[in-house]
N, C-alpha and C positions, 0 to 999 in steps of 0.2 A: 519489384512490385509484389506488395503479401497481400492478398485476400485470405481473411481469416479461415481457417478450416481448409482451405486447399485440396491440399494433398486429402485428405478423407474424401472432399467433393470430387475431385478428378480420377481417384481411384491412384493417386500419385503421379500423376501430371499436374504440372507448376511450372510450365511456361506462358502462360497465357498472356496473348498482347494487351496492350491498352485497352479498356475495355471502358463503354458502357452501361453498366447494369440495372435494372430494375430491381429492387427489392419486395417481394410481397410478403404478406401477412396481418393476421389479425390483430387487433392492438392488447398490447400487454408479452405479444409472443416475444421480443428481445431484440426487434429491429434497430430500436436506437443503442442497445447496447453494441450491439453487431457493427454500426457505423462508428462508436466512441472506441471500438476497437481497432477496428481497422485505419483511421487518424490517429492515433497513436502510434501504431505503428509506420506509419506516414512521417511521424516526427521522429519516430526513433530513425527511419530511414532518412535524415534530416534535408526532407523534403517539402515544399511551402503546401499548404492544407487549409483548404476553405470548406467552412460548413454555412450552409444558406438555409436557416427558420425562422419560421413564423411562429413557431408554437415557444421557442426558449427565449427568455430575458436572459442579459448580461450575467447575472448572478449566477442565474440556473447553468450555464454554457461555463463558467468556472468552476462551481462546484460539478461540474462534469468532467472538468479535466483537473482535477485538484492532484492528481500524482504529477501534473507535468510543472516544470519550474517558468516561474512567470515570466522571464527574460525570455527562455524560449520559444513560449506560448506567444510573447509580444510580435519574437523573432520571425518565426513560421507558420503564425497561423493568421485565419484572417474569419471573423462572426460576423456576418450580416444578416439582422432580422429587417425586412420589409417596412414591417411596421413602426420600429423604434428610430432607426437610422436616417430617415428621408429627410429633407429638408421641411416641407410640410406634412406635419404626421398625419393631419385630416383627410390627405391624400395621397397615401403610396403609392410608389410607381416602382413597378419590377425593374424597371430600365436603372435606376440607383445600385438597384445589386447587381444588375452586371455591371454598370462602370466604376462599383466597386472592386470587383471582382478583378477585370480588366486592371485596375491600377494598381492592385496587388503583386499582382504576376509581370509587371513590366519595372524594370527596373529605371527607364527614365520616365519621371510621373509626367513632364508636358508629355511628350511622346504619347505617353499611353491616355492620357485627355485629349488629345487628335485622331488618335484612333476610335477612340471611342465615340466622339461626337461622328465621324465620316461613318462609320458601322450604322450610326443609328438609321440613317438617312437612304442605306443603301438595302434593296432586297436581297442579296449575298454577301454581308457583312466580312471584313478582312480580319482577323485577327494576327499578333506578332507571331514571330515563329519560335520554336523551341527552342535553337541557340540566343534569340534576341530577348526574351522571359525567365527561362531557366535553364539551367542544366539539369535540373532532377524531375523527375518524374513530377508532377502536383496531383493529390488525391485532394477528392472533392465529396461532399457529402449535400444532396437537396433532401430537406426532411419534409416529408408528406407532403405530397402533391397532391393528395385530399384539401388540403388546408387553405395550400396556396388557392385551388380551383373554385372553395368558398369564399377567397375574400377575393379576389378577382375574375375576371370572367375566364369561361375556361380558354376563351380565345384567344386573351393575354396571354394567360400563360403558355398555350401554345408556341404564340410569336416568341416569346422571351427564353423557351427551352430551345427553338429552331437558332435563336442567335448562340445561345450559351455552348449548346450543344458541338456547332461550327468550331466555334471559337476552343475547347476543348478534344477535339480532335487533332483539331492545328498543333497542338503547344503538347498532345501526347499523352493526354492526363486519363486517370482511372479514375471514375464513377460513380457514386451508386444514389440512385433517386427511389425513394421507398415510396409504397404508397397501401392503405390498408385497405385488405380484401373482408368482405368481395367488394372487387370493383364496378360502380354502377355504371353503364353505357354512355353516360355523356363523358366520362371521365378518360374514356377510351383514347381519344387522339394524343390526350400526354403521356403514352407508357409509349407511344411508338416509335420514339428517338433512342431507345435505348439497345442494342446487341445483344447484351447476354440480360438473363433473367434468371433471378434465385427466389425459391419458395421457400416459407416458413410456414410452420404448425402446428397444431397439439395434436397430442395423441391420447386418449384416459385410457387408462388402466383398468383392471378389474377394480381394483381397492377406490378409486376414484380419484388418483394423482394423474398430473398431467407429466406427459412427457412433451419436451421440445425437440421439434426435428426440422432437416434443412436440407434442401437440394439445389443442384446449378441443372438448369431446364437447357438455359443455352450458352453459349458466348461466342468469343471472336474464331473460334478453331469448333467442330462436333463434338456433340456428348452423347453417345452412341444411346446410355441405357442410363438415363439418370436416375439416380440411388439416392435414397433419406439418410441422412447423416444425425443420432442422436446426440444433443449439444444441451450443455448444463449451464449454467450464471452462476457466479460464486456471487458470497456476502460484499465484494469488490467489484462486483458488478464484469469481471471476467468471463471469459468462454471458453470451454474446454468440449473439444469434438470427439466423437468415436463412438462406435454401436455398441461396445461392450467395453466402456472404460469403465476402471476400477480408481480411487483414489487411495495412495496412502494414509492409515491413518495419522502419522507421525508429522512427515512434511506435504502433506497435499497435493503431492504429483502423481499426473498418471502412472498406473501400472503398466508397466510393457511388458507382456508375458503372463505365466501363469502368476496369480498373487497369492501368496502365503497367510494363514489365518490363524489367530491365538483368540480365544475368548470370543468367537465369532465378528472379528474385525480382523480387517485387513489388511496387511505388509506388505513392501515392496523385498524386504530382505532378512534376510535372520537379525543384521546387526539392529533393524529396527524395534524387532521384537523384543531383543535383550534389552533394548534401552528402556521401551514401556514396562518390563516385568521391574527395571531398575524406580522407574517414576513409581508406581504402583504398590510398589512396597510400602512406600510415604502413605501416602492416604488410598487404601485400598477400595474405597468406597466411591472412586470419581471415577466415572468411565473414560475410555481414549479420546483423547481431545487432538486434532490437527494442527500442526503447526508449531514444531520443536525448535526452540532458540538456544544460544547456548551465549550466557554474559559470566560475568565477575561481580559478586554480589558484596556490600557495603549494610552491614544491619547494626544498627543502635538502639540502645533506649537511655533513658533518663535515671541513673540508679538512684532511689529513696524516694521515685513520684509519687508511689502510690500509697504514700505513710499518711493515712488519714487525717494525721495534726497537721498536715499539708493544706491549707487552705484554697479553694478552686481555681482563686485568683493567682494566689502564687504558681501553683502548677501550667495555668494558660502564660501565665510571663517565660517562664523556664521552656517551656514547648515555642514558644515565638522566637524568644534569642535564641535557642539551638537551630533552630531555622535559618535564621539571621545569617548565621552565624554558618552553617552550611556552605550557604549561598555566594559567600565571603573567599572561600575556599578556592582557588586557582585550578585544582582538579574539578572541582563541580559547573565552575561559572565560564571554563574554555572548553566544554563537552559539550558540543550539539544536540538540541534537547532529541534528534532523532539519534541517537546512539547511548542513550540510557532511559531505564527507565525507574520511576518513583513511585513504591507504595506506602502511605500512612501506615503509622500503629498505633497511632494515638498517642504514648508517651516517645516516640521514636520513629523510624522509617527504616525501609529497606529500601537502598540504589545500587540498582544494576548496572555495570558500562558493558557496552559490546566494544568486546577485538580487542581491547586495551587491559591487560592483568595488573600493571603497577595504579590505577585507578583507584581502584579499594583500597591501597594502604597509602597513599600517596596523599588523598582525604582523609584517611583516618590520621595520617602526623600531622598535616594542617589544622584539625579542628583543636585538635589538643593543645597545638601551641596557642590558638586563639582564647579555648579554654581557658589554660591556665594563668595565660595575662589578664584576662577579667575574671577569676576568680580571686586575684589579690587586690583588689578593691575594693569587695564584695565581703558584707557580712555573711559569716556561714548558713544564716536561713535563705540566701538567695545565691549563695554558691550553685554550679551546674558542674554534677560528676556523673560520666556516662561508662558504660561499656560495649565493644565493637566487636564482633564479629566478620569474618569474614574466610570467602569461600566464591568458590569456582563451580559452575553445572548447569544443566538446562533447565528451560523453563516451557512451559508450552502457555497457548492462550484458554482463557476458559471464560465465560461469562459470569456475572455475578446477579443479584439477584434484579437488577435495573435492567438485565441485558447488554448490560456495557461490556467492553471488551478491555480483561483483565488479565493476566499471568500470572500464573505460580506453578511451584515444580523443586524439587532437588536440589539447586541453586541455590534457592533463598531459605529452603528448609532447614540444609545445612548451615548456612551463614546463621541462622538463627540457634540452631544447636549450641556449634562453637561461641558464640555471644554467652550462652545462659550459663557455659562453666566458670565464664569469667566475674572479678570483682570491680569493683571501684577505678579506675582508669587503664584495665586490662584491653591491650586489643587481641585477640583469639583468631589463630589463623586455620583454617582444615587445609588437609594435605595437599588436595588437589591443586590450591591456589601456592602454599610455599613451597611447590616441588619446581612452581614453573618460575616465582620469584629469585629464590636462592642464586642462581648460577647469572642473574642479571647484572648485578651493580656487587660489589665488597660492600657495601652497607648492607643491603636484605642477606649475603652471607655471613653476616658478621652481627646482625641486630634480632635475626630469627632463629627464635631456641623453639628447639622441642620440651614438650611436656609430656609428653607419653599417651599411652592410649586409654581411652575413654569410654564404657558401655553406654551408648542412650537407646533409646524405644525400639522394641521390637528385635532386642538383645545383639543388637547392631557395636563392635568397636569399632571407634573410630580414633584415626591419630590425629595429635591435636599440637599445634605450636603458637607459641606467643613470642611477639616482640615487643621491644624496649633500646630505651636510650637515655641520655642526660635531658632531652626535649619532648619526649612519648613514652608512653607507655608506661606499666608498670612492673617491676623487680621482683616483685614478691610472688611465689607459689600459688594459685585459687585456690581457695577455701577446699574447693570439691577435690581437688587432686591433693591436697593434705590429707581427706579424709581416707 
């Protein structure tokens, strides 16, 4: 069983039984994030997990769980809104979502339609038992009992928490029914089914931020002296607990311990500071950004696009068929669009693959042989001759000027570097990427030469190698390394 935050709420006890809790708080404080976390983790504990609203549509309840994988979500979980689900929508009936509920949890469906109708009829309703339901725990989530108690009487819903309630007990499940404070006196008879109770709330600051904070009032065992717990939301809608956490700025996880500080931002460790003083070099002007990736960067462009006597039309053709043409590629088109990623450059792009080093040249031989078969077709004004860079390194996230969530970093800097020494069907490799190449296959030891070292910006050498073959690449010296 996880309830989020735990261990900070218990003061490091995390044994707690089955429980049913009461969620309070104002609205906006982070309650339904607080429940989207703890069913998650309900799936990751791959345990069956029912959420029962009246406030979310189908859509809203998927893009809510949009990290979990559909099969699974089909597998373990189970949404019932009141209002959409019923047979007659003009008149909901709570009884629908628990005989929903009910037939989720029972593995034979008549079975659990007999049970269900004989419960309805009975004033101490039977529910299956734990071995006949599940074996795993079931987490359960009822969102606002505010909601439910305006579209229903609060009497119903009374009745229909006293069945539910039962019946959850029986079968061992964990809890949590929210409901937004403050709550007003008629509302009182539905919080009283529940054991344990957890508070939410803001706190402002002098400067006029809010802080969120969270406490367990009760549950199934005593809480002697309960304690506010400060608890943050990330951009992913995440929760991260503790009265004086720190995050790094590098990859976004708590600090445990003292935290280390460069440029007034803060580290988890030396190694991370050397890394940002390494990012930082590049563009000095961007502040620390969270969240360090590390891929195999793939940078091209289109060499003589930008020759004025180039016509727009011709230039947008040439830009489409290297795309094409990309896409074509067996390295590009068997790489799951979550393990790379693609930025525009208008005559070119930079791809990134993660975990995978032979990626970047493994596309870059593929596109050339593509290349150069339809460049013998082709008159020389619609010839397409590119040059490739390529390079190893991190990448962090940053926003661009839409707010979208973009990357760049080291990685792609360099892949770009190595790219612009090169000429007309040169693929340029940095060290980083042919040191981990080399000793893979007799082709990359046997196709990748060094060319020697290179000053770029910021009087930076860098060592720089190309390859070639009867099928890629080019033989001849760069221009720049002649000079």
């Amino acid at each position: 069983m996880r309830i989020p935050g735990i261990s900070q709420l218990t003061e490091g006890e995390e044994s707690l039984l089955p429980t049913l809790f009461l969620l309070e708080g104002p609205l906006g404080v982070g309650k339904r994030q607080y429940c989207t976390q703890f069913l998650e983790d309900g799936i990751s504990d791959k345990a069956p997990c029912i959420l029962i609203s009246a406030r979310l549509t189908d859509n809203q309840f998927k893009d809510l769980f949009y990290k979990i994988d559909k099969n699974v979500l089909e597998k373990q979980f189970k949404f019932i809104n009141p209002m959409l689900g019923a047979a007659d929508i003009d008149n909901p009936s709570l009884n629908f979502v628990y005989t929903q509920a009910l037939s989720f949890l029972n593995l034979d469906k008549k079975k659990s339609q007999k049970t269900a109708k004989k419960m309805s009829s009975e004033t101490e309703p039977k529910a299956e038992s734990a071995n006949e339901t599940t074996q795993n725990m079931t987490y359960v989530v009822v969102d606002s009992l505010n909601q439910l108690c305006d579209i229903f009487d609060v009497d119903v819903v009374r009745r229909f928490l006293a069945r539910l309630t039962i019946m959850l007990k029986k079968i061992g499940a964990i809890a949590i029914f929210t409901i937004d404070t403050p709550v007003i006196e008629k509302y009182i008879p539905v919080t009283s089914f529940c054991e344990g109770k957890l508070q939410m709330t803001f706190e402002e600051g002098k400067s006029g931020s809010l802080t969120r904070k969270i406490r367990l009032v009760s549950s199934s065992h005593a809480v002697s002296t309960p304690k506010w717990t400060v608890f943050s939301i990330n951009d992913k809608g995440s929760l991260t607990f503790g009265d004086s956490f720190v995050i790094c700025t590098m990859d976004s996880k708590p600090i445990h311990g003292v935290p280390l500080y460069y440029l007034d931002s803060p580290f988890c460790s030396e190694e991370c500071i050397k890394t940002y003083k390494k990012i930082s070099t590049f563009f000095p002007t961007i502040g620390p950004k969270p969240g360090l990736l590390d891929y195999h960067f793939f940078f091209i462009d289109i060499v003589g696009l930008s020759d004025p006597q180039l016509v727009v039309e011709k230039q947008k053709q040439k830009i489409e068929r290297l795309n094409g043409f990309i896409k074509e590629c067996e390295a590009f088109r068997k790489t799951a669009d979550d393990f790379k990623i693609i930025l525009p450059t208008g005559d070119g792009m930079a791809i990134g693959f993660k975990d995978n080093p032979e990626l970047p040249y493994k596309l870059s031989t593929e596109l050339h042989k593509h290349l150069k078969k339809y460049n013998k077709r082709k008159s020389p004004d619609d010839m397409i001759y590119v040059r490739i860079g390529l390079s190893s390194g991190p990448v962090f996230t940053v926003s661009d000027i839409a707010d979208n969530p973009n990357v760049w970093g080291p990685g792609i800097i360099l892949a770009r570097r190595v790219m612009d020494l090169g000429d007309s069907w040169h693929i340029m490799i940095a060290e980083n990427l042919a040191n981990q190449l080399k000793p893979l296959t007799e082709e990359y030891r046997k196709n990748i030469r060094e060319m020697g070292y290179y000053e770029i910006k910021h009087g930076e050498k860098i060592r720089v190698f190309c390859t070639y073959s009867e099928d890629y690449g080019n033989p001849e010296i760069p221009e720049k390394f002649r000079k």
